[in-house]
N, C-alpha and C positions, 0 to 999 in steps of 0.2 A: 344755521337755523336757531331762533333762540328756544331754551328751556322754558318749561311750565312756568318753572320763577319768574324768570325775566318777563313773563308774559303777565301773568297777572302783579308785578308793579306795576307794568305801562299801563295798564287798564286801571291800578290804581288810581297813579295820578291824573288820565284824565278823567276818570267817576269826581277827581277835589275839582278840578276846573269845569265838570258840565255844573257842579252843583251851585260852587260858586255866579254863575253867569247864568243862574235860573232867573227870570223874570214874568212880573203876571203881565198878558200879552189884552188885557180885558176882557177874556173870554167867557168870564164866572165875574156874576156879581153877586155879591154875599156880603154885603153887610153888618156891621155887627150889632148889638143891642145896646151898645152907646153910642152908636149913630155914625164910628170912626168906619172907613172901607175895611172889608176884609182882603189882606192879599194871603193867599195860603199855598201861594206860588215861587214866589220872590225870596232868594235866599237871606235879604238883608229884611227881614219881616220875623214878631214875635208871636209863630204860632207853632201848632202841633206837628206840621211836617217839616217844618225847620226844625224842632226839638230833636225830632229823630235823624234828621241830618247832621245837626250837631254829633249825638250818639256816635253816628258813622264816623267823622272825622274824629272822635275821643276815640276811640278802637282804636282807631289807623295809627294816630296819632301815637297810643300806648305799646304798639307793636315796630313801628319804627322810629320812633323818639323826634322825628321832626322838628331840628324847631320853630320853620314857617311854619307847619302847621297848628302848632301850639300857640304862635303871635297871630295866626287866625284865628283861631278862638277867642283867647284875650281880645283883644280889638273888636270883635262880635258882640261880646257881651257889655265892654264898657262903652260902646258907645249905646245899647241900647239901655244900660241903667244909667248912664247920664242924661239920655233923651227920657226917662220915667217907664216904667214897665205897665204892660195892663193889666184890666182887671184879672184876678183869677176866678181860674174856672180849671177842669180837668185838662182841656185840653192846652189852655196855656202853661199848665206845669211843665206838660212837656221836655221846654229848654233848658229845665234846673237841672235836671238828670244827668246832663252833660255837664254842666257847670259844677255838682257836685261832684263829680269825678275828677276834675281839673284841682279843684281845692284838696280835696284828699290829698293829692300828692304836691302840690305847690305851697301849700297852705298861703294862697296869697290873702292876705288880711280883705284886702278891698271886697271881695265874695260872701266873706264869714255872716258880716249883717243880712246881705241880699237874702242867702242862703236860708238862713236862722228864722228869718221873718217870714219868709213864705214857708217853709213847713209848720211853724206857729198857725198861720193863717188859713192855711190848708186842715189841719186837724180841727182845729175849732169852730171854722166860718161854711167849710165846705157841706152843700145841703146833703144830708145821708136816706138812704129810703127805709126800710122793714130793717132792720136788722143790724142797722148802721153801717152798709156798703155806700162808698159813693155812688151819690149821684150823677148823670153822664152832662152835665152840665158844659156847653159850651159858648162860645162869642155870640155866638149868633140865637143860640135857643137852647131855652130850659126845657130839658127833659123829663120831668116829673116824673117818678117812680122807675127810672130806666135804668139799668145797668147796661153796660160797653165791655166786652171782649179788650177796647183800646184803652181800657180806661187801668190796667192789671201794667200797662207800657209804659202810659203817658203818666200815671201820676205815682201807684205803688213803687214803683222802679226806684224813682228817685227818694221815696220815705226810707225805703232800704239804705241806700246805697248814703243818705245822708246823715242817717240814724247810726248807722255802722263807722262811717269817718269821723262823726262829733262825738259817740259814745253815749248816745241818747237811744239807748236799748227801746225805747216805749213807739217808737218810728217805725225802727223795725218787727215789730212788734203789731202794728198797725199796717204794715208791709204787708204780713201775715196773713192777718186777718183776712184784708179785702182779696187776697188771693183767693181764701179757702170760702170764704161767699158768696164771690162770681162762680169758684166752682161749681158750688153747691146749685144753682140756678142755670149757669149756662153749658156746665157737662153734660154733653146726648151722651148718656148710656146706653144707647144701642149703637152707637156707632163708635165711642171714642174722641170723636169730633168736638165742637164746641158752638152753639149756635152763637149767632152773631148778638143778640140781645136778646133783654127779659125786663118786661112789667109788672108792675104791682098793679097797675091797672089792669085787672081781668086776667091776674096770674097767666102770661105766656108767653112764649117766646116769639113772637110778631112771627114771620112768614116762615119759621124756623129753617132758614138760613142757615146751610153750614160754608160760609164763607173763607174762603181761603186769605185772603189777607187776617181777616180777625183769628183765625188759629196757626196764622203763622206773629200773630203778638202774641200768642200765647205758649208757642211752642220756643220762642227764641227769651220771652219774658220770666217763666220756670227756669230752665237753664241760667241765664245771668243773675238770678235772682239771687240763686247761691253763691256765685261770683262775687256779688254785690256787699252780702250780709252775711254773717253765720244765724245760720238760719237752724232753727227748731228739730232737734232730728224727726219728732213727732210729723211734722209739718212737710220736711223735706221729703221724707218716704213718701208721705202719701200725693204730693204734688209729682213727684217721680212716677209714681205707679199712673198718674192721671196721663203722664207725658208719653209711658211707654205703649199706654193703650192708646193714643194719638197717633204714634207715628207708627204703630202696627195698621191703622186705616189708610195711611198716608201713605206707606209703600205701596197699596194697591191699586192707589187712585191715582200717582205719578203715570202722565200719559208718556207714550213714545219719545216723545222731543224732549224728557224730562222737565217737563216743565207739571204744573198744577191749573186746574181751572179756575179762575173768579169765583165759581160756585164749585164747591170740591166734587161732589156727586152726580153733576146736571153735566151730562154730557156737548152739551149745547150753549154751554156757555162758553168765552173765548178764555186762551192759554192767558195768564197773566202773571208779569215781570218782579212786581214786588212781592209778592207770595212766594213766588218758587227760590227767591233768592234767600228770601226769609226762613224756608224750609230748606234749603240748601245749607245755610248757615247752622241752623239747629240740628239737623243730621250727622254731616259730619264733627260739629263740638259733641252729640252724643255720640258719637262712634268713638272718638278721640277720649270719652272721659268712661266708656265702658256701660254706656248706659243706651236701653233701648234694644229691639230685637235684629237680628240677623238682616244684613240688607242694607243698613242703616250708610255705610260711607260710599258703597256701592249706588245706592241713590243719591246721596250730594253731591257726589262727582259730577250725575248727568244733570241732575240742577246748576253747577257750578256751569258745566259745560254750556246750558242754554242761557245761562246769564250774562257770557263771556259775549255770546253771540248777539245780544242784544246791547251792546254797548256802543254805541256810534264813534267815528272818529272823535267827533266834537266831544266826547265824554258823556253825551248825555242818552239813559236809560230808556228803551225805546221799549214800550206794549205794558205800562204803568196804567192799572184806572186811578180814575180821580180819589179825590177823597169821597166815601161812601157812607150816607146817612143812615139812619134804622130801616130800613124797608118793610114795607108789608105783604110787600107779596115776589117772587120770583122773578117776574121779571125786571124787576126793578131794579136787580143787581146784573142781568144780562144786557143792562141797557145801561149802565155808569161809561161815560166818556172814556179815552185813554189821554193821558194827557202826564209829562215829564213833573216831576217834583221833589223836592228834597228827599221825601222817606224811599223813593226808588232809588234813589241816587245813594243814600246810608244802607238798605238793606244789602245792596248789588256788594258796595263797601265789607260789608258784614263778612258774607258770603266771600270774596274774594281773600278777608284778611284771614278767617279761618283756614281758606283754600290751600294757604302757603302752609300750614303744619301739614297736607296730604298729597300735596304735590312733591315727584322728583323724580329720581332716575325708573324709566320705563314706566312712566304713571298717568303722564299726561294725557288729561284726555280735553284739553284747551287745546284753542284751535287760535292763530293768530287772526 
């Protein structure tokens, strides 16, 4: 019978082969605002949920030192900076994140400019709202006055993580910031939770949404952040104290199957795969780092467990919704498609690479 281990590498490697062999099948037409198609499906494609896919394969990668998987990488990026990169926006930062993290420790030259130039471009060109938080600006459509839950993932992340590798303290610095002023707008203080967005048009939080994918970027995004940068003790407390009243809401809302809803609190909405994996991942790294209330690895176990379970032979992550816009109202997040994608396929990754520091003898609670 194989061990926990052996169970979650095999599941590893085929989460590298579903993601790699993702393709947009034409189901979603989306467009972008220089007229080029949107694919936000397609692993060979420069967007947000390949960014975070990437992420998953730099984990993996950084825990078992591969080195197919690292000439994965490589080859990923130089063909797409060979073929020109698009325009930025938040969500095409995304894929630097991962790319910064490969130069930190390769220091390959070819990166340094890519790198350099888009956090340049990002700090000075990127539209900001009240406060100078970014703007949730994406391919397809300007956001005016919007702040994103995704936007603490796809863009801060990587100001950290490249600010800290170049020694350009004012990045991470800017890391910072935009943490603690989405805080400030999108932390529900009555719950711990995080709504999904917030306007300066009509100061609110649209359908106030406490969406389980957006507070699993935000629960797996504070943790790495630290990882990422040496980060502010000032800063780092109080982003902690935000995280620990998070996943105190989060243990109560983890259903039977351990898994999470799409809408964390709507009992009516359906279990969904990249969330729970996300909150999987973030549970047991805070259990593992001493942070966070009672309960904490005990819940990502059964997260870990329902993610195991949704892993198809073929590698690929099955009960993922699509990508999800601002909503205005409720149901509009019970009605998001399900549909496979890179960030399902790096969060499961996440989740799975954490798994192995909690998994072993008499612990398993993985099921082949």
């Amino acid at each position: 019978m194989s061990s926990a281990n052996e169970i979650l590498r095999t599941r590893l490697d085929l989460l590298v082969s579903g993601i790699t062999g993702l393709r947009d099948a034409g189901a979603f037409s989306e467009p972008n605002l220089d007229g080029t198609a949107g694919d936000y499906i397609s692993f060979d494609s420069w967007e947000w949920p390949q960014g975070v896919g990437l992420y998953g394969l730099v984990r993996l990668w950084q825990a078992e030192r591969t080195a197919a998987t690292l000439d994965l990488l490589n080859d990923w990026y130089a063909r797409h900076v060979e073929k020109g990169l698009p325009s930025l926006n938040i969500n095409t930062t995304a894929p630097m994140l991962a790319l910064s993290m490969i130069w930190r420790e390769t220091k390959d030259p070819r990166w340094t400019p890519v790198l350099d130039g888009w956090a340049n471009r990002l700090i000075s060109q990127a539209p900001r709202t009240f406060g100078g938080a970014f703007q949730h600006d994406v391919s397809d459509k300007i956001n005016k006055g919007e702040l994103w839950d995704d936007t603490l993932f796809m863009a801060a992340l990587f100001l950290a993580s490249y600010g800290e590798g170049s020694g350009r303290r004012e990045l991470v610095d800017e890391a910072e910031r935009q943490f603690l002023l989405h805080a400030h707008y999108l932390a529900d203080r009555e719950t711990g939770l995080w709504f999904h967005g917030w306007t300066f048009d009509g100061w609110h939080n649209f359908a106030r949404a406490r969406w389980a994918r957006g507070n699993a970027w935000i629960t797996v995004g504070i943790l790495d952040l630290a990882d990422l940068a040496t980060i502010s003790p000032a800063v780092r407390i109080a982003l902690n104290a935000m995280l620990e009243s998070q996943i105190a809401t989060l243990l109560k809302l983890q259903t039977p199957s351990g898994a999470w809803r799409t809408l964390l609190d709507d009992p009516s909405s359906y279990e969904e795969t990249s969330a729970t994996a996300g909150f999987g991942y973030g549970l047991l790294k805070a259990s593992r780092l001493g942070i966070g209330p009672a309960g904490c690895r005990e819940a990502g176990l059964r997260a870990l467990d329902f993610v195991l379970k949704n892993i198809g032979s073929d590698g690929t992550v099955a009960n993922v919704s699509y990508g999800t816009r601002m909503g205005h109202d409720l149901q509009f997040y019970r009605d998001i498609p399900i549909q496979p994608t890179g960030y399902g396929q790096a969060l499961a990754m996440l989740c799975l690479v954490e798994g192995l520091h909690h998994v072993g003898k008499n612990e398993a609670r993985a099921s082949a």
